[in-house]
N, C-alpha and C positions, 0 to 999 in steps of 0.2 A: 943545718947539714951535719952537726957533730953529732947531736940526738938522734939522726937517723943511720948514723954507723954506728954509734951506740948500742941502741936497738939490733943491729943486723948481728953486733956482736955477739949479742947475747942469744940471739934465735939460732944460729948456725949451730953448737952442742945439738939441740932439740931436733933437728933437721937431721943430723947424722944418727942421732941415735932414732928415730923415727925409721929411716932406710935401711936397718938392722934386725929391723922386728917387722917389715911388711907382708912378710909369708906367715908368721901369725895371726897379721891383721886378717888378710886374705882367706886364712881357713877358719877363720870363726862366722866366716858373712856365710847368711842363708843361703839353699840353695831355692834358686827361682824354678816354680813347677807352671808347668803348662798341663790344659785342659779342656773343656768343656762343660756347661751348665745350660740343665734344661728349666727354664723356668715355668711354675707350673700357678702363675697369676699371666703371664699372656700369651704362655706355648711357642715360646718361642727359646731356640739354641743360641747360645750367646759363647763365648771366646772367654776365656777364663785365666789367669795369672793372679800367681799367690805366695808367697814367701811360707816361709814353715816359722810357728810361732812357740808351740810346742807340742811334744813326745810324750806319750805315754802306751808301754804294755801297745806299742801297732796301730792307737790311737794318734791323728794327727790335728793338732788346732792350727789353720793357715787364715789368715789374712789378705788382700791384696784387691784385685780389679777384677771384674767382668765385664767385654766389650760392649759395646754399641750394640744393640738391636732395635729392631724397627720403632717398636712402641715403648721402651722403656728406658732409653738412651743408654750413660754409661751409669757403674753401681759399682760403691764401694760394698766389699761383700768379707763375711768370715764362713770358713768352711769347716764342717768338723768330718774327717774321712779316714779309712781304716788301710792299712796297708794290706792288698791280697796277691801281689804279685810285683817281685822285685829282683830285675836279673842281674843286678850289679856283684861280678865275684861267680858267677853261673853261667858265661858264654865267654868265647875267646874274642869275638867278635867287640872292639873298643865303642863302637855306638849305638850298641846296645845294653851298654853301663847305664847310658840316662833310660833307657824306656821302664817306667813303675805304673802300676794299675791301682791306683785308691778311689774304689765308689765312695760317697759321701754325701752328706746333704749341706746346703750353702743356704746365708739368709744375707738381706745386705738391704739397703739401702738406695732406691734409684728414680727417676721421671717414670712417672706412670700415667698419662692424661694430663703433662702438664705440672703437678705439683710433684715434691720426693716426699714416696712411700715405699712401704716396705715390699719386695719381692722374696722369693724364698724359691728351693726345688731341689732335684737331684744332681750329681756331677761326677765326673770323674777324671782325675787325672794322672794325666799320660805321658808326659817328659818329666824330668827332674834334671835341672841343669846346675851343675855345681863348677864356679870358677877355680 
């Protein structure tokens, strides 16, 4: 029992000053994009979420998931897409700060008859939600 006040002692600094810095933690986490991806190995529109992994010059490299579809289930997928339209700071209107248009092409990883192979195709995404 004395080692686990001990311990609590010493955690409780770290725990406060942790609580002090959470709005920094909070603005450095990605912002999650939503989208869609057309796949062009079984023609089929799949549902698409992707974090942003990095920025270059309007260039975006994202990461993340593309839903379920019929014949290729889920897919881990990396997207490379171009920023062509972004209203945040260009309407008064507060929710349509998230709406962004990035066409891109996306390759990833999914079920395809049973075994994981590669799928690939075009995409484009359409929310950007930042916490």
């Amino acid at each position: 029992m004395r080692k686990l006040l001990i311990i609590l002692a010493l955690l409780i600094p770290s725990v406060a000053k942790a609580e002090t810095s959470i709005i920094d933690l909070i603005s450095r986490v990605p912002s999650l994009n939503q989208g869609v991806a057309f796949s062009l190995a079984d023609s089929n529109i799949n549902y698409l979420s992707t974090v942003d992994v990095a920025k270059y010059k309007g260039f975006n490299l994202e990461a993340g998931y593309a839903g379920v579809a019929k014949n290729t289930g889920d897919k881990l997928v990396a997207v490379l897409s171009y920023d062509l339209l972004n209203l945040k700071g260009k309407t008064t209107f507060p929710i349509l700060d998230i709406v962004e248009f990035r066409p891109g092409l996306w390759a990833g990883v999914g079920r395809i008859g049973g075994s994981n192979e590669f799928d690939w195709g075009i995409s484009a995404t359409v929310l950007s939600l930042r916490f």
